[in-house]
FISE-713152 format. One record per residue (C-alpha): residue in one letter; x, y, z. Coordinates in Angstrom, 1 decimal, always signed. Last residue first. Example, Ala and Ser with C-alpha at 12.3 -4.5 7.8 and 13.67 -1.06 7.14 Angstrom:
BEGIN
+------+--------+--------+--------+
: code :     xx :     yy :     zz :
+------+--------+--------+--------+
:    s :  +13.7 :   -1.1 :   +7.1 :
:    a :  +12.3 :   -4.5 :   +7.8 :
+------+--------+--------+--------+
// end
This chain:
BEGIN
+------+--------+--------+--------+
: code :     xx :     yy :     zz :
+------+--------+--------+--------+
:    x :  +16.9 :   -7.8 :  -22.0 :
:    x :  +16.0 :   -7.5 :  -18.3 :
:    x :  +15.6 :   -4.2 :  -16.4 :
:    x :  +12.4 :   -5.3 :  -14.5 :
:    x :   +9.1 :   -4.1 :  -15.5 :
:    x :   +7.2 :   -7.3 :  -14.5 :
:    x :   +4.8 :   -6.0 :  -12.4 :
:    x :   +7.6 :   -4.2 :   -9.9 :
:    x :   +7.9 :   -6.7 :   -7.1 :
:    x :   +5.6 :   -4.7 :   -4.7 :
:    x :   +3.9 :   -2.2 :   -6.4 :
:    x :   +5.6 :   +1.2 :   -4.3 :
:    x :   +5.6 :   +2.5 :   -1.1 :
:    x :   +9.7 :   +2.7 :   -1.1 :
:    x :  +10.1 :   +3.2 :   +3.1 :
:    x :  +12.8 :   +5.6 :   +3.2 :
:    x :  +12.1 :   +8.2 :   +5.4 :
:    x :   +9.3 :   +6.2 :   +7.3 :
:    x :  +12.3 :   +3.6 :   +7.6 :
:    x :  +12.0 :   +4.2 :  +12.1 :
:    x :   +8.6 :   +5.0 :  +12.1 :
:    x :   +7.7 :   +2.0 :   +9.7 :
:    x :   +9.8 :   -0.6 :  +11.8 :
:    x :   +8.5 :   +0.4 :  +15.1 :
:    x :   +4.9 :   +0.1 :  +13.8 :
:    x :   +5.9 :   -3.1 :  +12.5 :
:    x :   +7.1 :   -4.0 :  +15.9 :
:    x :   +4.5 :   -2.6 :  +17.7 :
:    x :   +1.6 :   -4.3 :  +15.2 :
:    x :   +3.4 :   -8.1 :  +16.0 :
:    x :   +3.3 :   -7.5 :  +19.7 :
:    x :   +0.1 :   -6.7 :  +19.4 :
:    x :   -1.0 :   -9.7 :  +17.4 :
:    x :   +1.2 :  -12.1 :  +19.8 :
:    x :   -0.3 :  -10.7 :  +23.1 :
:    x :   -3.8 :  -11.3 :  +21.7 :
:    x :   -3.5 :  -15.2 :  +21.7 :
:    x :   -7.0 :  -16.3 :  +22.8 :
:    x :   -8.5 :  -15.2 :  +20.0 :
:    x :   -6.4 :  -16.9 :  +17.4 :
:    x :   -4.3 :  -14.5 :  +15.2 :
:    x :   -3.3 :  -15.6 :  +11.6 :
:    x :   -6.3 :  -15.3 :   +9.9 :
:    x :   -6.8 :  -11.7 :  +11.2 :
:    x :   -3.0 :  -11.0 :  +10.3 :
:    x :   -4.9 :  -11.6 :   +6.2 :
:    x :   -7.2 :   -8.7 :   +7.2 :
:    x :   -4.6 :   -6.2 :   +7.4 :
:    x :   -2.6 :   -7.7 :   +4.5 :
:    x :   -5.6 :   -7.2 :   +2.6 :
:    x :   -6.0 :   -3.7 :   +3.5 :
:    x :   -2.2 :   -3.1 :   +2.8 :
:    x :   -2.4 :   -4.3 :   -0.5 :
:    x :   -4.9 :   -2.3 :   -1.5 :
:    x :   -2.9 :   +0.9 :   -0.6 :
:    x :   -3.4 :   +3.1 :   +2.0 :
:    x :   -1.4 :   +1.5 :   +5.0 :
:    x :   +1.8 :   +0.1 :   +2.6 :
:    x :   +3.9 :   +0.1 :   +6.1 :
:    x :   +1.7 :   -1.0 :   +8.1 :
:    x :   +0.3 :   -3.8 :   +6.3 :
:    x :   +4.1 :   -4.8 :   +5.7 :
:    x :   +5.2 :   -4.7 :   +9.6 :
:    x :   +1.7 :   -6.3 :  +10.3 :
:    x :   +3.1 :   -9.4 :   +7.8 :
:    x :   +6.6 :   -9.2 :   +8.8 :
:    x :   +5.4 :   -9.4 :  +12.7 :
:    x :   +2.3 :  -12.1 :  +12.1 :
:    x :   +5.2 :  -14.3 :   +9.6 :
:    x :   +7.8 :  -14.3 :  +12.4 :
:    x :   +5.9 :  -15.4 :  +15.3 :
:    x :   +4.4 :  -17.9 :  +13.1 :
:    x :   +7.4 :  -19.3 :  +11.9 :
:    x :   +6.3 :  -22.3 :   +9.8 :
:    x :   +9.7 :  -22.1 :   +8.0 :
:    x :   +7.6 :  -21.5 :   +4.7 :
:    x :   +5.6 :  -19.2 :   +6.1 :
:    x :   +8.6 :  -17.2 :   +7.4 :
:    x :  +10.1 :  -17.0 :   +4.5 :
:    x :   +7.1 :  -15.7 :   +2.4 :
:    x :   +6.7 :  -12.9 :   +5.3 :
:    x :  +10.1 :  -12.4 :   +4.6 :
:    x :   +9.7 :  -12.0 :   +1.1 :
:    x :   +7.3 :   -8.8 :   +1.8 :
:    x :   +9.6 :   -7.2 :   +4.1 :
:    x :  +12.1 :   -7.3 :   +1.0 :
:    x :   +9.3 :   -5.1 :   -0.7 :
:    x :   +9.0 :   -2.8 :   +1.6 :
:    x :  +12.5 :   -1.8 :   +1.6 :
:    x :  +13.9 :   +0.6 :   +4.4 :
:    x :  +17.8 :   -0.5 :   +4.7 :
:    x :  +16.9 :   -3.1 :   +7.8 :
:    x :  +14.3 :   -4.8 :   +5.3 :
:    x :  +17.0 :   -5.0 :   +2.7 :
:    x :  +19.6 :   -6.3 :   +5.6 :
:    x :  +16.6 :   -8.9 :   +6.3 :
:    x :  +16.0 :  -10.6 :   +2.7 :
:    x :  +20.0 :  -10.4 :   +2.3 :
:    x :  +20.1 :  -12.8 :   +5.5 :
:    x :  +17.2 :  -15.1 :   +4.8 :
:    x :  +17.9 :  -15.8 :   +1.1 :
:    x :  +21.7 :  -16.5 :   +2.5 :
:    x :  +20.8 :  -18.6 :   +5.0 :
:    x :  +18.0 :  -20.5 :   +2.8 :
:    x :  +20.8 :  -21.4 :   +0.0 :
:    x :  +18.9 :  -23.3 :   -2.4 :
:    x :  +20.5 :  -21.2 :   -5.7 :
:    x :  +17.4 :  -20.1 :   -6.6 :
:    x :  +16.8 :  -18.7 :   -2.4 :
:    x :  +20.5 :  -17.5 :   -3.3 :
:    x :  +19.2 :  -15.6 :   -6.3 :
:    x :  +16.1 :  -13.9 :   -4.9 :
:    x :  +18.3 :  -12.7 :   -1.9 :
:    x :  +20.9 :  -11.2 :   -4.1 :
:    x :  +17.8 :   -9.3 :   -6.0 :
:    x :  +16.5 :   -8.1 :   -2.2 :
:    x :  +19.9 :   -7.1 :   -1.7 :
:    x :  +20.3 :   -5.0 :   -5.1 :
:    x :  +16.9 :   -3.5 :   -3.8 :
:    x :  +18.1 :   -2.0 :   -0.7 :
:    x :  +20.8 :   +0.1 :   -2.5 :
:    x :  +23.2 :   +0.6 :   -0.3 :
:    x :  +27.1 :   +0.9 :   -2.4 :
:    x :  +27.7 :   -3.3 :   -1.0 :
:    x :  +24.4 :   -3.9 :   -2.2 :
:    x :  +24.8 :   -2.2 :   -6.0 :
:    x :  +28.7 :   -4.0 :   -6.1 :
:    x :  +27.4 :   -7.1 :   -5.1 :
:    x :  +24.1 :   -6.7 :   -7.8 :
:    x :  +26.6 :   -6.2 :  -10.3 :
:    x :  +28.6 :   -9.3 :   -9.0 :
:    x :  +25.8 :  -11.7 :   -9.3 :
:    x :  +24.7 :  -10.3 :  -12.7 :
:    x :  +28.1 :  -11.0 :  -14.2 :
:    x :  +27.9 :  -14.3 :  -12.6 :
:    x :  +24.8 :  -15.4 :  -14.0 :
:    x :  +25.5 :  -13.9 :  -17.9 :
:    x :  +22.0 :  -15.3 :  -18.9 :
:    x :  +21.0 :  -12.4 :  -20.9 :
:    x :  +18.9 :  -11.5 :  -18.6 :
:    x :  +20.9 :  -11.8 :  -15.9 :
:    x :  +23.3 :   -9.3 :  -17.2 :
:    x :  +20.3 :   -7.0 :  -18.1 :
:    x :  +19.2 :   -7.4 :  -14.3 :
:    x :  +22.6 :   -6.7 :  -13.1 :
:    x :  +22.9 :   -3.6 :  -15.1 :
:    x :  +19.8 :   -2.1 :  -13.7 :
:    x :  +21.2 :   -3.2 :  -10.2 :
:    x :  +24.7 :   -1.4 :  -10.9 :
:    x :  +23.0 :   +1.6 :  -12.8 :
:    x :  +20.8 :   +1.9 :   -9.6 :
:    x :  +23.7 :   +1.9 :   -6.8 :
:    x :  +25.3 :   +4.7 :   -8.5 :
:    x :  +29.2 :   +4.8 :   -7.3 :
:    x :  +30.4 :   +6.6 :   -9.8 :
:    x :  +31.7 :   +3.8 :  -12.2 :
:    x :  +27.6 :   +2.9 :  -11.9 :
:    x :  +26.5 :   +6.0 :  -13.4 :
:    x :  +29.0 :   +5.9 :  -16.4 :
:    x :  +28.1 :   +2.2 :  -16.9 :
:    x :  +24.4 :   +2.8 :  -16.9 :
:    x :  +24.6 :   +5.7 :  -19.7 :
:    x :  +26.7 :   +3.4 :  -21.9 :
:    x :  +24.3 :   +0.3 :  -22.0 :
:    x :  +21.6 :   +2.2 :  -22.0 :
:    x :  +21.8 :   +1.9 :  -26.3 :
:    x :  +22.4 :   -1.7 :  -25.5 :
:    x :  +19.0 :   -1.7 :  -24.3 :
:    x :  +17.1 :   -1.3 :  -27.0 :
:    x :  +13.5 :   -0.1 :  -26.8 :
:    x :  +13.3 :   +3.1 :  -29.3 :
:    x :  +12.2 :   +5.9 :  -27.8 :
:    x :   +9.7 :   +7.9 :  -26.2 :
:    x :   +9.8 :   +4.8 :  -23.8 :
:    x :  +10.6 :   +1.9 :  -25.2 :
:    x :  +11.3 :   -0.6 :  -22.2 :
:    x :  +14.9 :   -0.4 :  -22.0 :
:    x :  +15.4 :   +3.3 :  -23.2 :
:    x :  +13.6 :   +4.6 :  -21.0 :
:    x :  +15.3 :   +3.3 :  -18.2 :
:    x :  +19.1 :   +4.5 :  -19.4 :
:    x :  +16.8 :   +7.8 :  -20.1 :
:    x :  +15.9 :   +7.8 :  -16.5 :
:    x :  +19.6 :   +7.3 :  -15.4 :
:    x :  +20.8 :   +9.9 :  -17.5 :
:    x :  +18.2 :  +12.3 :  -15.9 :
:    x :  +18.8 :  +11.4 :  -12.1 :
:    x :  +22.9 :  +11.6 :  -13.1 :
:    x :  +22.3 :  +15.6 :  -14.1 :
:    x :  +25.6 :  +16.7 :  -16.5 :
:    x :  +24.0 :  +18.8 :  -19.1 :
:    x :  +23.8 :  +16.2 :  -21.6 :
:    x :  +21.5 :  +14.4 :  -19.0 :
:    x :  +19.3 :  +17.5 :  -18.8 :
:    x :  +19.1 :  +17.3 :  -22.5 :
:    x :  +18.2 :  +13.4 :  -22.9 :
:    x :  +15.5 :  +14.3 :  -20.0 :
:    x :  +13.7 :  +16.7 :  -21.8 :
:    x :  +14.4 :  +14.8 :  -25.3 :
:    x :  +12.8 :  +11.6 :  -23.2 :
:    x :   +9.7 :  +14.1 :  -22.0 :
:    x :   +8.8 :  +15.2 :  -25.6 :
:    x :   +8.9 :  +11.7 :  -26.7 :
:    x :   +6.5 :  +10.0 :  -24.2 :
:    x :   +4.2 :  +13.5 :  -24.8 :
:    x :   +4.2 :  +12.5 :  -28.4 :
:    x :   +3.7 :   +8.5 :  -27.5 :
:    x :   +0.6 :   +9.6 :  -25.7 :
:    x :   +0.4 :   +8.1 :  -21.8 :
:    x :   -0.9 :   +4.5 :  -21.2 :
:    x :   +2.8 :   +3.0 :  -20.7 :
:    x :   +3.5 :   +5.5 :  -17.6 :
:    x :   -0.6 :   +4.7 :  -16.3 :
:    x :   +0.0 :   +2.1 :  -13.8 :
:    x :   +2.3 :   +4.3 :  -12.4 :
:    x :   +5.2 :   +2.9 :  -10.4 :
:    x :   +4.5 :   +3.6 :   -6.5 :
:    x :   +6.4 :   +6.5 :   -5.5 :
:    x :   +8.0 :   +6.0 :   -1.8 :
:    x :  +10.8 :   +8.9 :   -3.2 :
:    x :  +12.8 :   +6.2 :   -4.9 :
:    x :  +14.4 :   +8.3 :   -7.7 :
:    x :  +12.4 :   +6.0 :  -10.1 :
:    x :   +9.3 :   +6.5 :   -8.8 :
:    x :  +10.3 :  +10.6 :   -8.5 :
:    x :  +11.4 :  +10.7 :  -12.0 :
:    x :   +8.5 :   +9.2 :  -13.9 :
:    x :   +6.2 :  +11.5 :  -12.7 :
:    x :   +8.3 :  +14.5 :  -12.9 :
:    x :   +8.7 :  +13.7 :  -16.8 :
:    x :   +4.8 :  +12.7 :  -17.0 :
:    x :   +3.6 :  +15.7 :  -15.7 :
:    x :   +6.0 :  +18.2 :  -18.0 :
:    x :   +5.3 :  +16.2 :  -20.7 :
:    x :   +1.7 :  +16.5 :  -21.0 :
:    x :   -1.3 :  +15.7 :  -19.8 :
:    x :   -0.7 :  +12.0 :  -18.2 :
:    x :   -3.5 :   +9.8 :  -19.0 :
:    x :   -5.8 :   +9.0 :  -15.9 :
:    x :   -5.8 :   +5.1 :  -14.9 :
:    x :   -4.6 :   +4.7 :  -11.6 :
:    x :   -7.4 :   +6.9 :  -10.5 :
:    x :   -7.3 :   +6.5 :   -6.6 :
:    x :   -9.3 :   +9.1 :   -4.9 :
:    x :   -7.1 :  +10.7 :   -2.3 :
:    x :  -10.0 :  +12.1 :   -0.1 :
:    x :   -8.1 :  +15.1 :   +2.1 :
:    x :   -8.9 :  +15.0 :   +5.3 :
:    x :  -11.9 :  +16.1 :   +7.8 :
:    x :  -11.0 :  +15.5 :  +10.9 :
:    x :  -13.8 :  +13.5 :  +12.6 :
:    x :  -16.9 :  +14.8 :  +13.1 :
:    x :  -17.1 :  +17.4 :  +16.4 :
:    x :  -18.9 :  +18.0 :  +19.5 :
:    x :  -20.6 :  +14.6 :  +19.1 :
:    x :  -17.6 :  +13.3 :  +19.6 :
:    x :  -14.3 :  +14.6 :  +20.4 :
:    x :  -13.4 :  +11.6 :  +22.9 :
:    x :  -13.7 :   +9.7 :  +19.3 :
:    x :  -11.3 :  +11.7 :  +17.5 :
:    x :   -9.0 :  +11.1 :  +20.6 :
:    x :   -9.4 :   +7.6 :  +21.1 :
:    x :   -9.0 :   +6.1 :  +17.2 :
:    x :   -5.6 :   +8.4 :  +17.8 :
:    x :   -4.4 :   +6.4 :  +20.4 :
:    x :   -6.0 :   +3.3 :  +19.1 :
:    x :   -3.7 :   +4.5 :  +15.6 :
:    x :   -0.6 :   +4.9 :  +17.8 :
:    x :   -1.0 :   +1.8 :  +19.4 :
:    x :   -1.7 :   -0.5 :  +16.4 :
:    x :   -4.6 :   -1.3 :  +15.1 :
:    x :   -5.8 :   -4.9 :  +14.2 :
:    x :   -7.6 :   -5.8 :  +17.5 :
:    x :   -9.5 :   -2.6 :  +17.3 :
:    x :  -10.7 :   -3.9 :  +13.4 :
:    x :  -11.8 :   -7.0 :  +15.4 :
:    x :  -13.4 :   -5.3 :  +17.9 :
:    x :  -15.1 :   -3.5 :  +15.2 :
:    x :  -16.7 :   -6.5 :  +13.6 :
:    x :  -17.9 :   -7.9 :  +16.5 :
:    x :  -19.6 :   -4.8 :  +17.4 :
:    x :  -21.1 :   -4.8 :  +13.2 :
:    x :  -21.9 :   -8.9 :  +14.0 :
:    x :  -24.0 :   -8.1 :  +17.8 :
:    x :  -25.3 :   -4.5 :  +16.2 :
:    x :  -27.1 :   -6.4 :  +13.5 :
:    x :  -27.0 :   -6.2 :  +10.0 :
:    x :  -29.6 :   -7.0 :   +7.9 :
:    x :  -29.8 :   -3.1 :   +6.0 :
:    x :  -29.5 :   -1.5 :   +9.9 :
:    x :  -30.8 :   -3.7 :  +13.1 :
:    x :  -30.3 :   -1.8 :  +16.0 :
:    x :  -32.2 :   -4.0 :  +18.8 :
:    x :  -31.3 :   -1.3 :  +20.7 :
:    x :  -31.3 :   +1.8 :  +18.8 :
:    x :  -28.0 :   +2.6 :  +16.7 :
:    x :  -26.6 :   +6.0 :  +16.3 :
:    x :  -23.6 :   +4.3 :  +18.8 :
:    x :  -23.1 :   +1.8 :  +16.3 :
:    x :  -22.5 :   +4.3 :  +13.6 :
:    x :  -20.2 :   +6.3 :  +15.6 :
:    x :  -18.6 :   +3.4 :  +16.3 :
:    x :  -17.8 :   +2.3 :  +12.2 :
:    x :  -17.0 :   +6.1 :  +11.3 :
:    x :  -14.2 :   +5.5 :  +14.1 :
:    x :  -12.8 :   +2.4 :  +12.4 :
:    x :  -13.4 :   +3.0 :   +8.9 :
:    x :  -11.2 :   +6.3 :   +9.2 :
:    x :   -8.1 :   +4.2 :  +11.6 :
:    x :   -8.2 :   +1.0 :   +9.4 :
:    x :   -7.8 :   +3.3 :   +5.8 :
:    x :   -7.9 :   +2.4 :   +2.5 :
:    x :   -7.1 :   +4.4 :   -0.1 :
:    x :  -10.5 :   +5.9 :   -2.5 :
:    x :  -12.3 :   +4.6 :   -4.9 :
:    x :  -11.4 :   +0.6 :   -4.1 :
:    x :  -11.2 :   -1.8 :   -7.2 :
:    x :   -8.7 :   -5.0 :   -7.1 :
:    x :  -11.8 :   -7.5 :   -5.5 :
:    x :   -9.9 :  -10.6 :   -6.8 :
:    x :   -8.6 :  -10.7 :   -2.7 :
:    x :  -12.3 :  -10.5 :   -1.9 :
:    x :  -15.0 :   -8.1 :   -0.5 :
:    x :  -16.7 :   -7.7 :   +2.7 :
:    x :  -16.3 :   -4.9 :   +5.6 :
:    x :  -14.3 :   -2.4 :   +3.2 :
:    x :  -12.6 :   -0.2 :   +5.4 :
:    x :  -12.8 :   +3.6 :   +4.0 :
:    x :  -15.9 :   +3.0 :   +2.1 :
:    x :  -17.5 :   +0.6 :   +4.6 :
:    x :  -17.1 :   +3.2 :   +7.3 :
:    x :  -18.2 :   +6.2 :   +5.2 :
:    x :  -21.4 :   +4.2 :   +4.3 :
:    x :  -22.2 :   +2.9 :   +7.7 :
:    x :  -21.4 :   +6.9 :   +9.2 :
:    x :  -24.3 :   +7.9 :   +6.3 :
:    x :  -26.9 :   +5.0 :   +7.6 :
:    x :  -26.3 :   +7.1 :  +11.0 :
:    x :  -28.4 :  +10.2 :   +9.5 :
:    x :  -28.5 :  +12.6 :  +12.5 :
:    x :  -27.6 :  +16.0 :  +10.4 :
:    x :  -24.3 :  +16.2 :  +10.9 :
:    x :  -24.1 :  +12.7 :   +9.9 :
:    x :  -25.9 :  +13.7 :   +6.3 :
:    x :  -22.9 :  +16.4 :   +6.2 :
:    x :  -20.3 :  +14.2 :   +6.7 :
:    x :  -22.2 :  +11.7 :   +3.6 :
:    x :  -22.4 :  +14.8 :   +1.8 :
:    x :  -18.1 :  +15.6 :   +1.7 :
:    x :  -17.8 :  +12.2 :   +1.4 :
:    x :  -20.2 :  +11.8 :   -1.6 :
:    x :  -18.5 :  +14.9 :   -3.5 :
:    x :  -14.9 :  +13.7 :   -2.9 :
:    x :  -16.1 :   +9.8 :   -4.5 :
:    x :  -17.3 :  +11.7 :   -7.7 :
:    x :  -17.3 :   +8.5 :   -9.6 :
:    x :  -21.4 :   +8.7 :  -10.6 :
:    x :  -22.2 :   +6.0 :   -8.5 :
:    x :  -20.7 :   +8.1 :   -5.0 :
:    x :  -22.6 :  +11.2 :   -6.8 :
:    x :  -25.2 :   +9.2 :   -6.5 :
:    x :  -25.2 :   +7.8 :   -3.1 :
:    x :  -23.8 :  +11.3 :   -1.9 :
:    x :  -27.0 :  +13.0 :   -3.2 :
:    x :  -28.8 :  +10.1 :   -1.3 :
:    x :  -27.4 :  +10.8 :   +2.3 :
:    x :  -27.7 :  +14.2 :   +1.7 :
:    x :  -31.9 :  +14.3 :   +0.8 :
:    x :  -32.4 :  +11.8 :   +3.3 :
:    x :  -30.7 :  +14.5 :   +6.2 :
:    x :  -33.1 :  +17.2 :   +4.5 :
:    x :  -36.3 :  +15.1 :   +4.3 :
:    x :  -36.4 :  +14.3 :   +8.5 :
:    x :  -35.6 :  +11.1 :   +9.5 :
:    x :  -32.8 :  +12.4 :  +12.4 :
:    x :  -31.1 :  +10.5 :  +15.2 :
:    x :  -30.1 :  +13.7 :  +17.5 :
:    x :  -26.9 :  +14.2 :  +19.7 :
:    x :  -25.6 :  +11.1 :  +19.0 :
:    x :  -24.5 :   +8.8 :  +21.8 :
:    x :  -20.8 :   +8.3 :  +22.7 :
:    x :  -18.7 :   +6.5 :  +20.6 :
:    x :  -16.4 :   +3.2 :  +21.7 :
:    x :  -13.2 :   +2.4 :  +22.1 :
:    x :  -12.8 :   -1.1 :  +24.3 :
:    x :  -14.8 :   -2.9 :  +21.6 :
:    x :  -16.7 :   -5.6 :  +22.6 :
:    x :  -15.2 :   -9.7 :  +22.6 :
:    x :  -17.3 :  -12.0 :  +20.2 :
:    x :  -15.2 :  -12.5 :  +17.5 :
:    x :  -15.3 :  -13.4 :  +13.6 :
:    x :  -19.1 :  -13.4 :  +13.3 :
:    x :  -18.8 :  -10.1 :  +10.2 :
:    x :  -15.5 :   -9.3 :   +9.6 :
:    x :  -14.7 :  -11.8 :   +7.1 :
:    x :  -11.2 :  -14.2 :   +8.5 :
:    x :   -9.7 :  -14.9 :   +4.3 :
:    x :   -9.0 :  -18.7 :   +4.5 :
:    x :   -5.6 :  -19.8 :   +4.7 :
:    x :   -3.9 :  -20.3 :   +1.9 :
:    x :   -1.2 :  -17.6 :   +2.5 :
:    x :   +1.9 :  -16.8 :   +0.5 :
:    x :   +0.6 :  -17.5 :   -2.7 :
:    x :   -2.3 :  -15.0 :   -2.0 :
:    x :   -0.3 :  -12.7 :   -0.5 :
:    x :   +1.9 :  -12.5 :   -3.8 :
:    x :   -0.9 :  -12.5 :   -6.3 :
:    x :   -1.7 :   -8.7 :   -3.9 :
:    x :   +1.6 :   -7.7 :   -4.5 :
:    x :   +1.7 :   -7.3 :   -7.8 :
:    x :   +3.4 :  -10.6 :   -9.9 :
+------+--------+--------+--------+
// end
């Protein structure tokens, strides 16, 4: 289950749309546009990027869209505010062209309101719902991103916004050889903050095989990262035959050195296999050495086993070692106490922390359904503490798919 089927289980409340949700203003606001042009060469920008935005070149239609604002085309500042920050959609919506981001849709969002004339009408829209809407998305910022929502505004119409680099997401793209998919594979399962790739079971089976002889050798030579990645290979298939009592060997030489991920991997083969207590132990062992994940396993298995303490406590020494994913389970926690205190600061502490994923947009707009109006103390609150919690775990935050879409080391 990604993390996306998770938030919907968690929450059942209504998703809070943009558009009507408050009625306050906007403290940050843009100043006015230097000139509000209709002239042929701003239309002939703010079109280009439209198709080249169609066509999948997402880079090509921000980098024209910028230039269409340059130009006094406020219809382009809508676009890159609705491509950043997506003002409508759903939680079955899975597709956005490039990562989400609050802090980019927010200041493209004013400086489209402040191209607006009066009655400012734009495509149906009014300036009353688009202000509402960006009160709201102020309301969901925390300090540091006002703070910097502030200064790239207090530097217009002298200057656009900084100008960053447009990750497009392509989740899909084949790796190109074996090289690429080797280093790939590596740093997700090194836990760098890589989110598994979507794409690791889409890649040839020859460059699958090249890359397992690659790493067989370096394992042979003594490197722990490599025998540990053939261990996982070897599980699921991977330029190799799936049998896991072949990485049976390679796990127990990691974990009689102390390796935190050959005692959770052999945890998760013992519980598959339904040896309980063997897996219980292993995932001990994995905690007791740090690995955040073995306590987010020993939390699962005492929330099966009834035991709310225990699910509690493990869930929140896996958050305190840096893990995403155990911040995740105790937004789940707190919704089932009915701890709303609780539930808005795990829930801004995990939209903060994934910021740039899917997941992290939704979780953004899911605090929205959490926080009344009059109760703006408790959504800011909330935000500090998460962004407390992601300055302090930035190091080891593991930005990954949360609960790992079912590859789990299991028989």
């Amino acid at each position: 289950m990604d993390a996306t089927a998770r938030l919907m289980c968690i929450v059942s409340a209504a998703l809070v749309m943009f558009a009507g949700a408050l009625c306050a203003a906007s403290e940050l606001r843009a100043g006015p546009w230097p000139r509000r042009s209709a002239g042929q060469e701003a239309y002939v920008a703010y079109y280009k990027a439209v198709e080249a935005e169609e066509a999948g070149d997402t880079a090509e239609a921000v980098a024209l869209w910028r230039a269409a604002v340059r130009l006094g085309n406020v219809d382009s500042a809508f676009r890159l505010a609705e491509l950043y920050f997506p003002s409508r959609g759903s939680f079955g919506n899975e597709h956005f062209s490039v990562q989400p981001s609050l802090l980019d849709g927010f200041v493209w969002l004013a400086i489209g309101i402040a191209g607006l004339d009066e009655e400012g009408d734009l495509e149906g829209r009014s300036r009353r719902s688009m202000e509402e809407s960006l009160a709201l998305m102020e309301r969901l910022m925390t300090p540091l991103e006002r703070q910097r929502a502030a200064e790239v505004l207090a530097a217009w119409p002298e200057s656009l916004p900084p100008e960053r680099t447009v990750r497009v997401i392509d989740e899909d793209r084949p790796y190109e050889n074996a090289t690429e998919f080797t280093a790939a594979l590596m740093r997700f399962l090194n836990d760098d903050g890589t989110d598994e790739p979507r794409n690791l079971f889409r890649t040839d089976e020859t460059i699958h095989q090249e890359g397992f002889e690659e790493m067989l050798r370096r394992a042979e030579a003594g490197d722990d990262d490599a025998a540990f990645a053939v261990a996982w290979c070897r599980v699921f298939g991977l330029g190799t035959e799936e049998d896991s009592d072949a990485a049976l060997p390679h796990l127990r030489d990691l974990a009689e050195k102390g390796d935190g991920r050959a005692l959770l991997a052999l945890g998760q083969i013992a519980l598959g296999r339904d040896a309980d207590a063997a897996a219980d132990r292993h995932f001990l062992h994995a905690a007791e050495a740090g690995n955040s994940h073995a306590m987010l396993a020993l939390s699962s298995r005492a929330g099966q086993q009834g035991d709310t303490e225990r699910r509690k406590e493990w869930a929140a020494r896996s958050a305190e070692a840096g893990n995403v994913e155990a911040v995740l389970e105790l937004v789940s926690i707190a919704e089932t106490d009915r701890d709303v205190p609780g539930l808005l600061r795990w829930l801004a502490t995990y939209a903060i922390a994934r910021e740039g994923t899917a997941a992290g947009y939704r979780a953004r707009l899911l605090l929205a359904t959490f926080a009344e109006e009059d109760d703006d103390d408790a959504l800011r609150t909330a935000l500090e503490a998460g962004e407390r919690w992601t300055l302090e775990h930035g190091g080891k935050i593991m930005l990954r798919i949360a609960i790992r879409r079912v590859r789990t080391f299991s028989a």
